[in-house]
KETIDREN-353767 format. One record per residue (C-alpha): z negated, y, x; residue number from 1. Coordinates in steps of 0.2 Angstrom, whole numbers, plus 2048, in hexadecimal, padded with zeros to 3 digits. Layout:
residues N
{zz:Z; yy:Y; xx:X; pos:NUM}
...
//
This chain:
residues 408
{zz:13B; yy:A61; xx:1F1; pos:1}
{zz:141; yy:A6C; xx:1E3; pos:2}
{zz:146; yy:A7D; xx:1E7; pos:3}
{zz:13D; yy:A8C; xx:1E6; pos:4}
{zz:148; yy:A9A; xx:1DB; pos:5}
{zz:144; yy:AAD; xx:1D4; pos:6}
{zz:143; yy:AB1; xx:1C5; pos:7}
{zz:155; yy:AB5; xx:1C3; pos:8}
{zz:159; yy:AA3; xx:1C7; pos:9}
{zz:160; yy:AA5; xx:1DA; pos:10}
{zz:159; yy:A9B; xx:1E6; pos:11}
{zz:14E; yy:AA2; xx:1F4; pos:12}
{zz:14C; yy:A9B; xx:205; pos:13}
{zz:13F; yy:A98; xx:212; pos:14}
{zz:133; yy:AA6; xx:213; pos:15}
{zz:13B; yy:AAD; xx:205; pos:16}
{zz:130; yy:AB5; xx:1F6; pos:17}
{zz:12E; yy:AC1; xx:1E9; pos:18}
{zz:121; yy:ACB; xx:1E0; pos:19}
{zz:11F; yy:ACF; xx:1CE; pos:20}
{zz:11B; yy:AE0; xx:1C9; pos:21}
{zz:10F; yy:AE3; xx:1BA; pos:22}
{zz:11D; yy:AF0; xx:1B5; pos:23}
{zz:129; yy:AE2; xx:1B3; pos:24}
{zz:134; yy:AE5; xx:1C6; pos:25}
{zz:136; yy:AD7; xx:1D3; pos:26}
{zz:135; yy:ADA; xx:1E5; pos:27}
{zz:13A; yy:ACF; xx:1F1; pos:28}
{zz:131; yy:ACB; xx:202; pos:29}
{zz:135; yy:AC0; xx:210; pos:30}
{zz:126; yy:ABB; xx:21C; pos:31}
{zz:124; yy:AB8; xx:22E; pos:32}
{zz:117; yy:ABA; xx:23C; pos:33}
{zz:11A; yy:ACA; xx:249; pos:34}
{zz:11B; yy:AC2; xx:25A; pos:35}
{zz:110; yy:AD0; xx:262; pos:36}
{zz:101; yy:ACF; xx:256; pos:37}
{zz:103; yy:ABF; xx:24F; pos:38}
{zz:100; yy:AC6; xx:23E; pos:39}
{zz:10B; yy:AC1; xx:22D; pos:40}
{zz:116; yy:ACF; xx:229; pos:41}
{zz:125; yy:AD2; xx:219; pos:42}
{zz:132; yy:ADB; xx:217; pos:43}
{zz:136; yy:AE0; xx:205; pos:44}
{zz:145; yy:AE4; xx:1FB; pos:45}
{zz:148; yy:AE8; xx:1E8; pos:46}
{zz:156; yy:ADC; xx:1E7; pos:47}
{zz:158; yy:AC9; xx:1F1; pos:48}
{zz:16A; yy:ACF; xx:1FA; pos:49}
{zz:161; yy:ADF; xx:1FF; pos:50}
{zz:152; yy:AD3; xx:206; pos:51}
{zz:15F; yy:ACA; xx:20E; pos:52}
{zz:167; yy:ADB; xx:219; pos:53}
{zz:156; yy:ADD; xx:21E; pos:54}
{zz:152; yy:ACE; xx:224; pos:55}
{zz:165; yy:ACB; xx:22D; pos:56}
{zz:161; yy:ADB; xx:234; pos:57}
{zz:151; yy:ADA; xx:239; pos:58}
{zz:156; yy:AC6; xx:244; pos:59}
{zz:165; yy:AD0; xx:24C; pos:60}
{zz:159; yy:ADD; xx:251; pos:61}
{zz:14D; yy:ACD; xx:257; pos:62}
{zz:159; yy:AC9; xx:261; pos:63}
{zz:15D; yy:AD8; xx:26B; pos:64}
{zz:14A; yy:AD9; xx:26D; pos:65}
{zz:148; yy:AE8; xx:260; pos:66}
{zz:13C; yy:AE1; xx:253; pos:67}
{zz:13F; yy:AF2; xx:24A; pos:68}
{zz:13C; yy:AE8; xx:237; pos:69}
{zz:12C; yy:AE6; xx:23C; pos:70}
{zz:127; yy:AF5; xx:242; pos:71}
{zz:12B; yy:AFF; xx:232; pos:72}
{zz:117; yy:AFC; xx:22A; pos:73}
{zz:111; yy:AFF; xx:23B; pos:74}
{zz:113; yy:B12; xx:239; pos:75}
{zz:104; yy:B1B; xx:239; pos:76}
{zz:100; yy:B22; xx:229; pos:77}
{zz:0FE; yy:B34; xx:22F; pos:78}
{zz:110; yy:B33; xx:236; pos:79}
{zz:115; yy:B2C; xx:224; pos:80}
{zz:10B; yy:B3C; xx:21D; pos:81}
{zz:114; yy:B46; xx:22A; pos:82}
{zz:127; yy:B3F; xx:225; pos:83}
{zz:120; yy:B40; xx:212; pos:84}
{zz:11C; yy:B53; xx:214; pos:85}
{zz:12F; yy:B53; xx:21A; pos:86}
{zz:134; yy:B4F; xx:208; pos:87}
{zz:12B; yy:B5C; xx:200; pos:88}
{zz:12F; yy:B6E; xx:1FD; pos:89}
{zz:11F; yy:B76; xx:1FD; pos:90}
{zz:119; yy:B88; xx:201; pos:91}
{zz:110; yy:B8C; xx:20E; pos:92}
{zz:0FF; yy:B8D; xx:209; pos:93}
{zz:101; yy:B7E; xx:1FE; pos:94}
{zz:108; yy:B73; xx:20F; pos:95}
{zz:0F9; yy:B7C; xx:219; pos:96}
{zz:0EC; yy:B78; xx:20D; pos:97}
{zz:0F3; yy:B65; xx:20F; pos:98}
{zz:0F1; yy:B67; xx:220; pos:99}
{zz:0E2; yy:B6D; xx:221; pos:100}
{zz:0DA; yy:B5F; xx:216; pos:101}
{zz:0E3; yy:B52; xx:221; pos:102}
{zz:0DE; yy:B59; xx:230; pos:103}
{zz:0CC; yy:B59; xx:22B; pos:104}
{zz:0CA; yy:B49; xx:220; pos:105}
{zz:0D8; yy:B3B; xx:223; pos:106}
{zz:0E0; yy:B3F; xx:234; pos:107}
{zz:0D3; yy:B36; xx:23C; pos:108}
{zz:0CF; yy:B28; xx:233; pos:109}
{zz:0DC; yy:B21; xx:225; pos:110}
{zz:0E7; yy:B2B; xx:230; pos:111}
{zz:0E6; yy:B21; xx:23C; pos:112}
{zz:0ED; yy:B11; xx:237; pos:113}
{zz:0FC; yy:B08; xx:234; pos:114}
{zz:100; yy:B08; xx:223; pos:115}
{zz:105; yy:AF8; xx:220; pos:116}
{zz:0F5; yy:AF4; xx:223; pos:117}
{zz:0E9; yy:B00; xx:218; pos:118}
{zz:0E2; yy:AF7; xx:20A; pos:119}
{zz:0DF; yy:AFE; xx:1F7; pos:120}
{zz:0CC; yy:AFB; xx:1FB; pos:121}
{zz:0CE; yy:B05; xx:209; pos:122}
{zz:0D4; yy:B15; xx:201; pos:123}
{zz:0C5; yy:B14; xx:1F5; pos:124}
{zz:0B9; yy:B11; xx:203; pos:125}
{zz:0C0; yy:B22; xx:20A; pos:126}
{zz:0BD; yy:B29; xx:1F9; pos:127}
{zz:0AB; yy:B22; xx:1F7; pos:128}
{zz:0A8; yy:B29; xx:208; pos:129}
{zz:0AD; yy:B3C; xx:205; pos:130}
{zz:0A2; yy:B3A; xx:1F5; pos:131}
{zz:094; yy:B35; xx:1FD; pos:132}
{zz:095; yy:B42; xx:20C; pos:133}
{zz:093; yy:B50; xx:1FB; pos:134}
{zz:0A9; yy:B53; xx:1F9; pos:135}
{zz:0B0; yy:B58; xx:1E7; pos:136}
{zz:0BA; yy:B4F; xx:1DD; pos:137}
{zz:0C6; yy:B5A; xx:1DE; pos:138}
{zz:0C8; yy:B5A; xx:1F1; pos:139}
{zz:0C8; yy:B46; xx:1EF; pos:140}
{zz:0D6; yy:B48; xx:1E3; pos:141}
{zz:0DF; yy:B54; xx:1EE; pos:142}
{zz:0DD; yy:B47; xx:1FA; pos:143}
{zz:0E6; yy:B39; xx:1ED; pos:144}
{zz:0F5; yy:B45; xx:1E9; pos:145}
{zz:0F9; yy:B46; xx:1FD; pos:146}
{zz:0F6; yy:B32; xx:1FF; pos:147}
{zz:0FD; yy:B2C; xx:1F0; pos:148}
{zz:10F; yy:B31; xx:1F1; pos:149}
{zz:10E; yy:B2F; xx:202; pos:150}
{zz:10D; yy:B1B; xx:201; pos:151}
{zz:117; yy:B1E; xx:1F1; pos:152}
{zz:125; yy:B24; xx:1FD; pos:153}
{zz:123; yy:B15; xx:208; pos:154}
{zz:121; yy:B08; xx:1FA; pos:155}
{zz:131; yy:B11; xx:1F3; pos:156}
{zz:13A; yy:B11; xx:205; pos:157}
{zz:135; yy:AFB; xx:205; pos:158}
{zz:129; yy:AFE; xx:214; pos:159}
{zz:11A; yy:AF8; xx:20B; pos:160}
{zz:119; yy:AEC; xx:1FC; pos:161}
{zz:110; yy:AF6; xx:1EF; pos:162}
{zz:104; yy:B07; xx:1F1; pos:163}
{zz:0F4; yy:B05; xx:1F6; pos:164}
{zz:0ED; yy:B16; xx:1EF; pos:165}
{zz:0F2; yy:B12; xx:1DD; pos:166}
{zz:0DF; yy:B13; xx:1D7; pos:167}
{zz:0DF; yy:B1C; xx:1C6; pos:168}
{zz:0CB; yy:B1E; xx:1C6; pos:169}
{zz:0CB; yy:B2D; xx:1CF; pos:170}
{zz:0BF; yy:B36; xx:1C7; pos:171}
{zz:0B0; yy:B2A; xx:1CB; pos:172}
{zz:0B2; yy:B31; xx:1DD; pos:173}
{zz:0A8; yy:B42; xx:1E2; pos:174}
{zz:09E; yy:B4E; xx:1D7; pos:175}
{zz:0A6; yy:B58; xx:1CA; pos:176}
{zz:0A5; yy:B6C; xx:1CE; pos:177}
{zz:09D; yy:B73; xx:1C3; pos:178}
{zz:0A6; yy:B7E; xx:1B5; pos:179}
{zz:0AA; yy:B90; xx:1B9; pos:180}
{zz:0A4; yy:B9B; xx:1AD; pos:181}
{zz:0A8; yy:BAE; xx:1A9; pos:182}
{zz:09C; yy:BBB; xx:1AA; pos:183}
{zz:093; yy:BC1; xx:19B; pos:184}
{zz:099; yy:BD2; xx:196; pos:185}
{zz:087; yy:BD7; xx:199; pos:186}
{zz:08A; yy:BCF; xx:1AC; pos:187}
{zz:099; yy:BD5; xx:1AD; pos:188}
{zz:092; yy:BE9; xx:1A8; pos:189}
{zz:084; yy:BE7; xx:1B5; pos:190}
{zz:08E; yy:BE1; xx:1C2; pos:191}
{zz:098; yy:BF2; xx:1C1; pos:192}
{zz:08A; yy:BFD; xx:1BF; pos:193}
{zz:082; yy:BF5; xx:1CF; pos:194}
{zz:091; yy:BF9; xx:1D8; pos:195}
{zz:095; yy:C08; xx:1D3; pos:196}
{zz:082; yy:C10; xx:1D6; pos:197}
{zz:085; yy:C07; xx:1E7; pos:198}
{zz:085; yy:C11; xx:1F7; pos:199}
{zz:08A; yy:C00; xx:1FD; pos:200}
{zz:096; yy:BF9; xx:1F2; pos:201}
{zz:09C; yy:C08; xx:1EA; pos:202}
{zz:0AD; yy:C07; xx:1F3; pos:203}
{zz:0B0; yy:BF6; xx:1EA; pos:204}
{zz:0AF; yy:BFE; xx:1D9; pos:205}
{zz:0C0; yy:C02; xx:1D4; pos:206}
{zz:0C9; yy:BF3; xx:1DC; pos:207}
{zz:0BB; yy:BE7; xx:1D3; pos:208}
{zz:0C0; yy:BF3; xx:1C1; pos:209}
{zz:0D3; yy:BEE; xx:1C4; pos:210}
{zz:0CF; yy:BDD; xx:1C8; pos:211}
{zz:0C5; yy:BDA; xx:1B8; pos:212}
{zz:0D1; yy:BE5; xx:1AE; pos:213}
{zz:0E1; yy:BDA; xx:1B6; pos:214}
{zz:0DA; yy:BCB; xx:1B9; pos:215}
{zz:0E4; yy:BC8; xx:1C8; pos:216}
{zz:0E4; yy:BBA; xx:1D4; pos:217}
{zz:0D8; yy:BBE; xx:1E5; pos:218}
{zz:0EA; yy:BBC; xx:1EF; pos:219}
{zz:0F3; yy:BC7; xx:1E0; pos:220}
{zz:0E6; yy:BD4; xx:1E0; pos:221}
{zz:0E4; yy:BD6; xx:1F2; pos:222}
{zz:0F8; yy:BD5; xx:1F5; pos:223}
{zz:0FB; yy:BE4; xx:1EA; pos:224}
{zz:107; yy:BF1; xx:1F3; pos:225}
{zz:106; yy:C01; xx:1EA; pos:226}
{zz:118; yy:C01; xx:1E7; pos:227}
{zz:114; yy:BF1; xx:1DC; pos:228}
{zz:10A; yy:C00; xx:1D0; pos:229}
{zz:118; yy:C06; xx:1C6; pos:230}
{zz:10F; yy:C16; xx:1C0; pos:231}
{zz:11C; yy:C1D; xx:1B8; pos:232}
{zz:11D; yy:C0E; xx:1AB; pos:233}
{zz:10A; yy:C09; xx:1AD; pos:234}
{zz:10D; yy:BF7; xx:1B2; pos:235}
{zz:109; yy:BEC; xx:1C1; pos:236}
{zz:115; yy:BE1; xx:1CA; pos:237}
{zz:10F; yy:BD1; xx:1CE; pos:238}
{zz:11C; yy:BC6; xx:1D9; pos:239}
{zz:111; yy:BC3; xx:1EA; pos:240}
{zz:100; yy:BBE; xx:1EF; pos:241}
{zz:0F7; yy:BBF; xx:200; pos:242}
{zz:0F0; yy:BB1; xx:209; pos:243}
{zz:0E7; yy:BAD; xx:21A; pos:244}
{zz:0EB; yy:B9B; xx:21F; pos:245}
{zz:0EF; yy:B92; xx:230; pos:246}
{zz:104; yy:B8D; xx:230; pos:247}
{zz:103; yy:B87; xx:242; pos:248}
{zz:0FF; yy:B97; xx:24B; pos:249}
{zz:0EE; yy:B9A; xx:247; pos:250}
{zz:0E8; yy:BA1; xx:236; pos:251}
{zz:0EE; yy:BB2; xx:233; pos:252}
{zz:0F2; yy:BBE; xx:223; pos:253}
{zz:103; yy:BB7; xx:21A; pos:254}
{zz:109; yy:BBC; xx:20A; pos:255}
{zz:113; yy:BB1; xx:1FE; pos:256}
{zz:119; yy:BAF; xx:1EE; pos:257}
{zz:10D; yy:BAC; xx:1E0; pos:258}
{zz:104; yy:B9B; xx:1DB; pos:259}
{zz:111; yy:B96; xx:1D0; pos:260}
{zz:122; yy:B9E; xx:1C8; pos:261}
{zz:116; yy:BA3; xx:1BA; pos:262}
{zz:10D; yy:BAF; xx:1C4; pos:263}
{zz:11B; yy:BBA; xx:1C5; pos:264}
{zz:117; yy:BC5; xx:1B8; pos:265}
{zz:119; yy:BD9; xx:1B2; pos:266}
{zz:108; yy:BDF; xx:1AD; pos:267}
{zz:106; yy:BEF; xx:1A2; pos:268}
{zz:0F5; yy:BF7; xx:1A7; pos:269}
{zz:0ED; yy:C06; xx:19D; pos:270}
{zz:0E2; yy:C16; xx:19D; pos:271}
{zz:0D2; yy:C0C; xx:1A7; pos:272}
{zz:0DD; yy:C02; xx:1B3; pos:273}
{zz:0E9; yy:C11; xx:1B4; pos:274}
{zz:0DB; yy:C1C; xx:1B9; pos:275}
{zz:0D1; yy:C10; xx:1C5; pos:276}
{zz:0E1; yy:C0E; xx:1D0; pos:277}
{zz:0E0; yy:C20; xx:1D0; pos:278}
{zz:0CE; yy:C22; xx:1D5; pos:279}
{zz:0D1; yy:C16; xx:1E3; pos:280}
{zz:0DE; yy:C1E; xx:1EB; pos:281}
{zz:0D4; yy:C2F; xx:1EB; pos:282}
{zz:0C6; yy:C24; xx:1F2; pos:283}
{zz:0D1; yy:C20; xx:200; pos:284}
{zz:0D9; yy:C30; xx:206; pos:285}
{zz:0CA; yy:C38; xx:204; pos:286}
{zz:0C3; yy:C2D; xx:215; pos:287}
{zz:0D4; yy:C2F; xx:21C; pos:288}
{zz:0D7; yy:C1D; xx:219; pos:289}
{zz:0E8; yy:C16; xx:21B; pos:290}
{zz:0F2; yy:C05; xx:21A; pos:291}
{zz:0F7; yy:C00; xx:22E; pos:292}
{zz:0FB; yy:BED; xx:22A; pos:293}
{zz:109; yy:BE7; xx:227; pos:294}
{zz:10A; yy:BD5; xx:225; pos:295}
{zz:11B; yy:BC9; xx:221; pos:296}
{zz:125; yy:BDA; xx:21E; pos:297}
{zz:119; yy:BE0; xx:20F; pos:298}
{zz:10E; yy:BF2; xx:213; pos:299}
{zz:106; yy:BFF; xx:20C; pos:300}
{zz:0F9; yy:BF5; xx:203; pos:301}
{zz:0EC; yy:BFA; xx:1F5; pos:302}
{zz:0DE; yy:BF2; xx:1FA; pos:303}
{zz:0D7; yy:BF6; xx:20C; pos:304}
{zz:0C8; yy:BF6; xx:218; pos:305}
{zz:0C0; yy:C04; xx:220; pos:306}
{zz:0CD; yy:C02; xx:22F; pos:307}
{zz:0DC; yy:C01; xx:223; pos:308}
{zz:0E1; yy:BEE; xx:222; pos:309}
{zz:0E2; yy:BE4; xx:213; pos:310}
{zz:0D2; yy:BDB; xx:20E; pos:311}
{zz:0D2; yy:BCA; xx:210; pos:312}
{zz:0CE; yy:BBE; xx:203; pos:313}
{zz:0C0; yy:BB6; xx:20B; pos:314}
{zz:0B8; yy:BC8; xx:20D; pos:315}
{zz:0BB; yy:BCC; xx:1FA; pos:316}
{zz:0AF; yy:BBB; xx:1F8; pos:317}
{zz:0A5; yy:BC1; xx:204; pos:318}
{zz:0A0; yy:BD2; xx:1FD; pos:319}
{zz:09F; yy:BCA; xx:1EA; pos:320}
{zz:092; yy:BC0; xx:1F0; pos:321}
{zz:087; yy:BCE; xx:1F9; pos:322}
{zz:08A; yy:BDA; xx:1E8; pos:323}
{zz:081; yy:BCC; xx:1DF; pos:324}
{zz:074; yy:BC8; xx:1EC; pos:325}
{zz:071; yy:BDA; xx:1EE; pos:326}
{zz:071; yy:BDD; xx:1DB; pos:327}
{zz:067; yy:BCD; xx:1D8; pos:328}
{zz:059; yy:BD3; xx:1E7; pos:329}
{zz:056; yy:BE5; xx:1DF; pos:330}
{zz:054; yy:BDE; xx:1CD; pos:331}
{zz:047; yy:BD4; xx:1D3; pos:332}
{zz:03E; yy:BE0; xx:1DF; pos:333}
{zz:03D; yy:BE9; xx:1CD; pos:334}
{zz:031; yy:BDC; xx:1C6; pos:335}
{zz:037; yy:BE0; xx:1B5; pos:336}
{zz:035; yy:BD4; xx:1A8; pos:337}
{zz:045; yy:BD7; xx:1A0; pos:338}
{zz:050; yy:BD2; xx:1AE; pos:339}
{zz:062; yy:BC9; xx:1AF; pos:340}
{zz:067; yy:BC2; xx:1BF; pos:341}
{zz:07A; yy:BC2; xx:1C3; pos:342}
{zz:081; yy:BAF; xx:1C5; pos:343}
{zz:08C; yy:BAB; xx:1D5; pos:344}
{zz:09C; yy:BB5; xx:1D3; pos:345}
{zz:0AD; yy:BB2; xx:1DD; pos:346}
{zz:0BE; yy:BBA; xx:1DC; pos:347}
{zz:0C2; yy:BAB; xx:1CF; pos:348}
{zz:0B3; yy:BB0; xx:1C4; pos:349}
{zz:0BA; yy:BC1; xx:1C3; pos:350}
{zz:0C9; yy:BB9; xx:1BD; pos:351}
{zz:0C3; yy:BB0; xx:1B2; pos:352}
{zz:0B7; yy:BBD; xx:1AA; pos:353}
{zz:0C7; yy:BC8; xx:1A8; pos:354}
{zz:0D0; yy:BB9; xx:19E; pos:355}
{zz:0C1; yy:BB6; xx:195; pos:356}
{zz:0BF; yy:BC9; xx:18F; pos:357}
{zz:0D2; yy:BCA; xx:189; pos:358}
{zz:0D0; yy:BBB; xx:17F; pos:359}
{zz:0C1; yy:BC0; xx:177; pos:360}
{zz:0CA; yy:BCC; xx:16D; pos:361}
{zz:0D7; yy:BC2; xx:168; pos:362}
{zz:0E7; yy:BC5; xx:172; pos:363}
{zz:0F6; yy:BB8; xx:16E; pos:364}
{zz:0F4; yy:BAA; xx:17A; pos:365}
{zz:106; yy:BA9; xx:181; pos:366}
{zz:102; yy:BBD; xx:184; pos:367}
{zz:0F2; yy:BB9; xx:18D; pos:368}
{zz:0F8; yy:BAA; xx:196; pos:369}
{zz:108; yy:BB7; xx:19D; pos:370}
{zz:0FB; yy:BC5; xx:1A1; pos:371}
{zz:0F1; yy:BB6; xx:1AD; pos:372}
{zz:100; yy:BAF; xx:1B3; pos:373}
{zz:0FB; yy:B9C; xx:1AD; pos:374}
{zz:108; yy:B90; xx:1AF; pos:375}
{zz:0FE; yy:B86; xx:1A4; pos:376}
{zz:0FA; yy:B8C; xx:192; pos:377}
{zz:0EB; yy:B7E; xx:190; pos:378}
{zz:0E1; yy:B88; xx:19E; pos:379}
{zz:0E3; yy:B99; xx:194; pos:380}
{zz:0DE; yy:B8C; xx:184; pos:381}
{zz:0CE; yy:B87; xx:18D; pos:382}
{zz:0C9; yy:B99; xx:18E; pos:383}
{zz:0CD; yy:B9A; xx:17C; pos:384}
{zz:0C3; yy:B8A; xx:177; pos:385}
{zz:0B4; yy:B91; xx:182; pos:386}
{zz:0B2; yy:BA0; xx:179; pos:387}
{zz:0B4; yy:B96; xx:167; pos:388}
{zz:0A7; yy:B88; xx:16D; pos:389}
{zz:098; yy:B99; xx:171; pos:390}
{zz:09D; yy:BA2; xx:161; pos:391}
{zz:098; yy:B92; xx:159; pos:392}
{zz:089; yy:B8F; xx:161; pos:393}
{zz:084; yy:BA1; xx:15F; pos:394}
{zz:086; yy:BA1; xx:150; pos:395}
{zz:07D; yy:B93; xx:14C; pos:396}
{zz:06E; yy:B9A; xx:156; pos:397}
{zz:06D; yy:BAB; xx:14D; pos:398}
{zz:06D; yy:BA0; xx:13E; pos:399}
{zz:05E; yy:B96; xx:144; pos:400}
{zz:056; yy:BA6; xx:14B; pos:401}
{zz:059; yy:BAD; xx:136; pos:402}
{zz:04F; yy:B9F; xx:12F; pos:403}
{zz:041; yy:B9F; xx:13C; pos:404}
{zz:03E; yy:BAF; xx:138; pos:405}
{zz:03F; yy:BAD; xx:126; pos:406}
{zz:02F; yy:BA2; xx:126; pos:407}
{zz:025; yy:BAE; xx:131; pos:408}
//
């Protein structure tokens, strides 16, 4: 019987194989059946002596009843997620939103089994599930950038023969969110208005001024210490951020460092910002409101509740949603036939509105993109491209409106 060889020429013995990688790499394997479940398992090296350690190692092991080779792709995957988290230096809300997203969507299924046995068709049936129960494609991608270097990390480690979750089709799973817009500056002057006539809402009007005026993060703007106001200099120190989220002992109030190293920023504020920080704080001592939080070390915030703790981000959500509801409701009760209704606004719209503004008159990009703190300068292009692509349309409709007219 002629002898079975590798590519390389050696000869291979019984159970003895290898694999061919479409990038050109051979992995070695050598087969046998697991005397507790009867099924065929591999071990897998990058090179055939390496294969051959293994598999020495794994007999000795046989024969001191430790079956250990085996029992590497037996792992279950969330204790691989669990080691690969180890690998990571992530920051804390970043590891907590993993967390949370296992705990809710994998942990109980995928989770659950051993990795050596999870299937590429099973990953995508996970996928196709979380579509159909109404998830983004964003959560499902979140999911993929947990699960894929994960069994990267296992692949890499010789655990399991190739990754499973190497699907590049991502984007046929879940519905697209639908793209954030920025207010119109018409939106955007009866949103103020409405607050500020508010004997509801009225509170909200200066920090809702800053933050279209800054364009701060929600954690940023809410995080702002008044020793981070440099009014001597008229500039903002941005270098923290404050977050609610659960690391192990419930969710409370944390602060961090800001999204990315690009958020770190000086920003130089002017006569209108100046002066809303101003009116704020007169707001405030006037009802004998004071800052009694502290949270991680960091006090004397700016923005507070009637009971003097910092706002949380949730809650600043929350009351941009009932400003537009409210605002929405009384334009209606009006029954005018001139009305504009407000669209949903977050914290991010205002953020976005703010971004928008400034690059409507023309501010340098790499400026703009400093004064938002993107670490990307395609996202501060996007803004850019947006603005363009209206102007264009406009344009073209004030032409067409011109001709109609003409022919009346």
């Amino acid at each position: 019987m002629k002898r079975r060889k590798d590519p390389k020429g050696n000869l291979l013995k019984e159970r003895e194989g290898y694999v061919e990688e479409k990038s050109g790499e051979i992995r070695y394997r050598y087969r046998y059946q697991d005397k507790e479940t009867g099924k065929k398992v591999c071990i897998y090296a990058k090179s055939l002596s390496k294969l051959r350690e293994k598999v020495k190692e794994y007999q000795e092991e046989l024969e001191k009843g430790v079956i250990k080779g085996s029992e590497e792709n037996k792992i279950l995957l969330n204790e691989a997620f669990a080691r690969y988290l180890k690998t990571k230096h992530l920051a804390g809300s970043t590891k907590s939103n993993y967390l949370g997203i296992w705990e809710n969507l994998v942990k109980n299924s995928l989770g659950m089994r051993s990795v050596g046995d999870i299937r590429q068709s099973e990953i995508k049936a996970l996928y196709a599930g979380l579509s159909q129960k109404g998830y983004s494609n964003s959560m499902i991608r979140e999911i993929h950038s947990m699960l894929h270097p994960t069994f990267e990390m296992l692949y890499q480690d010789e655990i399991i023969s190739k990754n499973p979750a190497a699907i590049t089709r991502i984007r046929e799973y879940g519905y697209v969110v639908k793209e954030k817009k920025a207010l119109t500056t018409m939106e955007q002057e009866i949103f103020l208005e409405f607050v500020k006539n508010s004997n509801t809402y009225q509170c909200y009007y200066y920090m809702l001024q800053i933050a279209l005026r800054t364009g701060l993060r929600a954690g940023e703007l809410l995080g702002l210490q008044w020793s981070d106001l440099d009014m001597d200099n008229c500039c903002l120190n941005i270098n923290h951020q404050l977050i609610y989220k659960n690391y192990g002992d419930g969710y409370k109030l944390h602060i961090e460092s800001t999204k990315t190293d690009s958020g770190k920023r000086i920003i130089p504020i002017f006569d209108k910002t100046y002066d809303a920080f101003l009116g704020y704080r007169e707001q405030y001592f006037k009802n004998g409101v004071h800052c009694l939080a502290e949270i991680d070390g960091y006090k004397d915030f700016v923005f507070l509740t009637k009971n003097g703790n910092p706002i949380m981000p949730n809650a600043y959500n929350n009351v941009l949603y009932n400003i537009v509801r409210a605002q929405n409701k009384a334009v209606c009760e009006k029954k005018s036939k001139e009305t504009i209704l407000l669209p949903h606004i977050s914290s991010h719209t205002l953020r976005h509105t703010a971004c928008t503004r400034r690059a409507e008159t023309g501010i340098d990009g790499k400026v703009l993109q400093y004064i938002m703190g993107h670490a990307s300068s395609s996202i501060t292009t996007d803004v850019y491209n947006h603005i363009a692509e209206y102007k264009r349309v406009e344009e073209g409709m004030r032409r067409v409106e011109k001709l109609e007219s003409l022919k009346e």
